[in-house]
C-alpha positions as CSV (number, residue, x, y, z in Angstrom):
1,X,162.9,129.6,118.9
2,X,165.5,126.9,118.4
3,X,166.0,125.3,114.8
4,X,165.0,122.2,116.3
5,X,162.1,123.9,118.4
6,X,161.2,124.6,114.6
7,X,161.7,121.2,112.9
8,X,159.5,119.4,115.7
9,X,156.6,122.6,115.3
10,X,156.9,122.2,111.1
11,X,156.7,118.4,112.1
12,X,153.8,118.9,113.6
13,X,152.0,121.2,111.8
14,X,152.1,118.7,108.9
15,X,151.8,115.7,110.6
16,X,148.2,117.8,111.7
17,X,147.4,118.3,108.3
18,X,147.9,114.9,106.8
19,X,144.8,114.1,109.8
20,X,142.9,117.5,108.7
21,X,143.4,117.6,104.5
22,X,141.5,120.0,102.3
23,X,141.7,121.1,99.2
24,X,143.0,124.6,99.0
25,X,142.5,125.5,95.6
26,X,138.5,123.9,95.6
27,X,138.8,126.4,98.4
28,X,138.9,129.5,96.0
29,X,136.0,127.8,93.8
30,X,133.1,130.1,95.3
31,X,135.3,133.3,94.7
32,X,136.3,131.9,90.7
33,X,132.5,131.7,90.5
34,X,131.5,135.4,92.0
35,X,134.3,136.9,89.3
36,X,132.5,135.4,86.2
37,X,129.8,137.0,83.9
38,X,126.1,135.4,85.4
39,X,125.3,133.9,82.0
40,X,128.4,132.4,79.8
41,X,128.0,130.0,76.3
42,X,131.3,128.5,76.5
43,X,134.4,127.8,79.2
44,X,137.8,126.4,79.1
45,X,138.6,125.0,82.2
46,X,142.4,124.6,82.4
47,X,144.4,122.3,85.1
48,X,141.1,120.9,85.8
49,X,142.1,117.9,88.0
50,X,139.3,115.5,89.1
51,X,136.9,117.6,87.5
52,X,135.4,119.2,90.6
53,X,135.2,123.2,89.2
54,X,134.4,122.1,85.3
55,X,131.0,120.5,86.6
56,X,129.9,123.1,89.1
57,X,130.6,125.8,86.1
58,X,128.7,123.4,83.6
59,X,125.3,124.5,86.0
60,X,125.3,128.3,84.4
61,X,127.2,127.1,81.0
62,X,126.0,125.6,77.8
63,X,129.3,123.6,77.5
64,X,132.4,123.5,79.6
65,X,135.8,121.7,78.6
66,X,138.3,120.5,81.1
67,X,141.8,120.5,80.2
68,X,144.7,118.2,81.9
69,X,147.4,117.0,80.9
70,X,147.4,114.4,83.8
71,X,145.8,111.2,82.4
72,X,144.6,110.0,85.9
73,X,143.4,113.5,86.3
74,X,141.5,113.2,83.2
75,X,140.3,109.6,84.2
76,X,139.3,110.5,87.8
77,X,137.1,113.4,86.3
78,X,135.6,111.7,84.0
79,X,134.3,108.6,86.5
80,X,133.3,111.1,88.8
81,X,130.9,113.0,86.1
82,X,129.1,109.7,85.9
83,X,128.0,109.4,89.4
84,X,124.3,110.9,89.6
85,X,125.9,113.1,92.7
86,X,128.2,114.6,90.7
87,X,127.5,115.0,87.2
88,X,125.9,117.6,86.1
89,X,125.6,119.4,82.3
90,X,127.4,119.2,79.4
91,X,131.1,118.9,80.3
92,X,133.8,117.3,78.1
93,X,137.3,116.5,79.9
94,X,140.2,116.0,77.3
95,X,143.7,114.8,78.4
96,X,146.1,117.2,76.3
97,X,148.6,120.0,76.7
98,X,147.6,123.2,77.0
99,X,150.5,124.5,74.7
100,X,150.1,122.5,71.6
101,X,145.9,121.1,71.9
102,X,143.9,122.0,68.9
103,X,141.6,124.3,70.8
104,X,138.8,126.3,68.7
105,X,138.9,129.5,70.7
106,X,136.3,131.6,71.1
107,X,135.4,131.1,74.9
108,X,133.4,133.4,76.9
109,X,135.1,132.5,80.3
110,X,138.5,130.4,81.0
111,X,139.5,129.4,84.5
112,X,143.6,128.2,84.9
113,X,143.9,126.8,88.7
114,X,147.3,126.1,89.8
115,X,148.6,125.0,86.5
116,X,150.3,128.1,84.7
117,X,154.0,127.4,86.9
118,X,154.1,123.6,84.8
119,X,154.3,125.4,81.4
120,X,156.5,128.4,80.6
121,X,154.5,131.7,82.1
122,X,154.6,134.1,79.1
123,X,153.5,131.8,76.2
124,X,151.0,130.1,78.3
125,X,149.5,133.4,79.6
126,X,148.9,135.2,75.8
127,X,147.5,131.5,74.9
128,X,145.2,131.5,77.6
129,X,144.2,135.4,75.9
130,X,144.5,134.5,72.7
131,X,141.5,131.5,73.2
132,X,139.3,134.3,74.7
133,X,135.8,135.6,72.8
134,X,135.7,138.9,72.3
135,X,134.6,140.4,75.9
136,X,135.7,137.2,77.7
137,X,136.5,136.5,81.2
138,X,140.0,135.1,82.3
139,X,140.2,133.9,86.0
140,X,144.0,132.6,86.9
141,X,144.2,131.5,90.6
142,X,148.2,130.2,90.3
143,X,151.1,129.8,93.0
144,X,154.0,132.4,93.1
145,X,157.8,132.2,94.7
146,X,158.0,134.4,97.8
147,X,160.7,137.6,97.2
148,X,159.6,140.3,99.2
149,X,159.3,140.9,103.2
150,X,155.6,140.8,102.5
151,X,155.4,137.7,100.6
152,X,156.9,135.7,103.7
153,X,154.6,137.8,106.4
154,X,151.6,136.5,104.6
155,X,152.8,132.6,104.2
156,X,153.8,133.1,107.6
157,X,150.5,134.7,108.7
158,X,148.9,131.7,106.5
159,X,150.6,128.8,108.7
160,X,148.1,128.9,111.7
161,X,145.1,129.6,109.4
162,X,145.8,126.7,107.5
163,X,145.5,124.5,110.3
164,X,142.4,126.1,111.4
165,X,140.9,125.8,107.9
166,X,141.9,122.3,107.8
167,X,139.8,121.2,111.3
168,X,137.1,123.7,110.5
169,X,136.8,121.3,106.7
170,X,137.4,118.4,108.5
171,X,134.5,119.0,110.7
172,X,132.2,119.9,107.5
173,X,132.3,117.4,106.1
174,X,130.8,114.9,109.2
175,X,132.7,112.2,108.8
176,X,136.7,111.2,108.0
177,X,135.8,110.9,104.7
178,X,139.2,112.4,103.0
179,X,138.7,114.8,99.8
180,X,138.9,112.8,96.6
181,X,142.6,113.4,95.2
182,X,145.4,112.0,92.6
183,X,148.8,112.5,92.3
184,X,149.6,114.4,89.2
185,X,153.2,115.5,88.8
186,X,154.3,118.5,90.4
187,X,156.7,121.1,89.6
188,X,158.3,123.8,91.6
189,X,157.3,127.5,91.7
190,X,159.6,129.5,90.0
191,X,157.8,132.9,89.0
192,X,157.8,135.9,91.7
193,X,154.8,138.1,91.8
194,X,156.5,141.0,90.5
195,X,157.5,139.0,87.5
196,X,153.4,137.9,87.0
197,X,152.6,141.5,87.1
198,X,155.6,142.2,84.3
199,X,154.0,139.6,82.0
200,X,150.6,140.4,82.8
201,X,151.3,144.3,81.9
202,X,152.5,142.9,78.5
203,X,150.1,140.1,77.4
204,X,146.8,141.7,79.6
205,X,147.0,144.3,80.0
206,X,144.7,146.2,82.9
207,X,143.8,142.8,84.9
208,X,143.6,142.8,88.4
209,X,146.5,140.9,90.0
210,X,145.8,140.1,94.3
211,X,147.7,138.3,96.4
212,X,145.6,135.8,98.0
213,X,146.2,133.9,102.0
214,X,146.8,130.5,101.2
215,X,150.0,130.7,98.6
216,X,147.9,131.5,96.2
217,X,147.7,135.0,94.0
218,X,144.9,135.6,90.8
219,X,144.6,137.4,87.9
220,X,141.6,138.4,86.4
221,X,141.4,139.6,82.9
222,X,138.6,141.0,80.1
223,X,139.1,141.1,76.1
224,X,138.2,143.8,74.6
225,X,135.2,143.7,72.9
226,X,134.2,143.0,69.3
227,X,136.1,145.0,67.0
228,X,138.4,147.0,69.6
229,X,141.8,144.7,69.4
């Protein structure tokens, strides 16, 4: 294939999913769900964006808080939890930085979607631990930078399925109805996998690190329990 065979096929593969959007980390939501304990008291919802993932936890949690550090983040979730549709238990949504908010700790289950490349990894990463409950649950689903041969087979391998995805959504949802989104700042990704793994080895150690189709890769972590650190 020519270079500009491949500018008008990238050209069209976006321009395909601008018609077709979905939201590919509310994609992983279902999964987040199956790799948390059945019954939880508290959860720290981290990156929580319009609030979508805080509120369907807040149905098997006593009390779930949703961290951004995006104020029309925070303000979208927080209309959107007042609409009879939507809201659902007891979920607070606070607009502060994950780094330096005056958090009491003690959660049974935190969940960190695509937010942990915005802050520095390390710190972030024995934070996120640190704010655990004895026996808690850590689900990271983050985005990595691409190093090895494999890395770019998959991204490759997810081009085509991401377009499928996006019709098969599209077609879900019955109507043209696009997902509802805001435009929090972005940053770029800068961490590898192998350098996740590195960290994770040192601040979790034993969680389970997978690569995942869509750019995405997640780490799963448990405390010890009571008494054991």
């Amino acid at each position: 294939m020519t270079a500009a065979s491949a500018q008008r096929a990238l050209a069209w593969c976006d321009a395909w999913n601008r018609a077709h959007p979905w939201d590919h980390n509310a994609h992983h939501h279902g999964w987040i769900e199956r790799h948390l304990p059945p019954r939880i008291d508290t959860v720290l919802d981290v990156g929580c964006g319009t609030g979508e993932l805080a509120r369907r936890l807040s149905r098997r949690a006593r009390h779930v808080t949703g961290l951004d550090a995006d104020p029309g983040s925070i303000d979208t979730a927080r209309r959107l939890s007042l609409e009879p549709s939507r809201g659902r238990g007891d979920v607070d949504f606070q607009c502060v930085d994950l780094m330096t908010a005056a958090l009491p700790g003690g959660y049974d289950a935190i969940t960190a979607l695509a937010v942990l490349h915005h802050v520095p990894f390390e710190p972030a990463l024995a934070r996120l631990r640190d704010l655990l409950a004895p026996a808690g649950t850590l689900v990271v689903l983050g985005v990595y930078r691409e190093e090895t041969p494999s890395d770019h087979l998959l991204s490759a391998a997810a081009v085509p399925a991401n377009l499928v995805m996006g019709t098969v959504k599209t077609l879900q949802r019955r109507s043209r109805q696009r997902p509802v989104t805001v435009n929090p700042p972005t940053a770029p990704t800068t961490t590898t996998l192998r350098e996740i793994r590195d960290v994770a080895s040192r601040q979790t150690p034993g969680a389970a690190l997978r690569r995942h189709l869509f750019w995405r890769y997640s780490l799963r972590y448990t405390a010890p329990p009571e008494g054991s650190r």
